[in-house]
N, C-alpha and C positions, 0 to 999 in steps of 0.2 A: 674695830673702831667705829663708835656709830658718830657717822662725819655730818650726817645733817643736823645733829642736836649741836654740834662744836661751830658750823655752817651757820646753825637760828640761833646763837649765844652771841655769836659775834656781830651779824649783823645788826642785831637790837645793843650793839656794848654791852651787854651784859656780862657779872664774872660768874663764875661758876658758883662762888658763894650766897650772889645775889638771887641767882638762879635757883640756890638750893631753897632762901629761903620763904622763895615764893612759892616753894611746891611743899613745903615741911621735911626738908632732909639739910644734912650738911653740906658743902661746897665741896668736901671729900668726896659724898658717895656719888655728886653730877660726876666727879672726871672720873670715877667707877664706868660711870653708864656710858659715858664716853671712851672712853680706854674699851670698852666691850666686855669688862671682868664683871661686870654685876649689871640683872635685870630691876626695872625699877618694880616693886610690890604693886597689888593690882590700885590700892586705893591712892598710894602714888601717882600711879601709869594715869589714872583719873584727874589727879591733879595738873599733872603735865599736858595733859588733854585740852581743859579748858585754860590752863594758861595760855599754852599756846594757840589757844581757838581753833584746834584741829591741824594746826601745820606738822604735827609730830603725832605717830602715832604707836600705838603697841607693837606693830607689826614692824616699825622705825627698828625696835630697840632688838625683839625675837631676831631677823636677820644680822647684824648686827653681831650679837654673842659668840663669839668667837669663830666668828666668820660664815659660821653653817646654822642654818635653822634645826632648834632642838628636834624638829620631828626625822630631819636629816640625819640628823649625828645618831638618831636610834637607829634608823635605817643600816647606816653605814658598818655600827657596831653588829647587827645582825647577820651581814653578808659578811664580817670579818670570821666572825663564830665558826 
């Protein structure tokens, strides 16, 4: 769950919807990136960037994705092997 983007939605009232369409996606795919089931694309991740003037970042969302950093989760899969 990424808790600081659900955290910087609420404090500004913002809905998810509003939220989407100030970055160019739907109000769907924000509680995607919130829920931690979907990363946002990089030209997105750009957008959410300067929306939020740098309070949310790339690295926001990668930790976030299902709990473990994708370079984690390769890690993990290797030592499972």
């Amino acid at each position: 769950m990424n808790k600081k983007l659900k955290a910087w939605l609420k404090e500004r009232e913002l809905t998810t919807d509003e939220f989407g369409r100030l970055i160019g996606v739907s109000g769907s795919e924000v509680r995607r990136y919130i829920q931690g089931t979907r990363q946002p694309r990089v030209e997105v991740m750009r957008r959410i960037i300067d929306v939020t003037r740098g309070n949310l970042r790339a690295d926001d969302f990668l930790a976030s994705h299902a709990g473990v950093h994708p370079k984690q989760r390769a890690a993990d899969a290797r030592t499972a092997a």
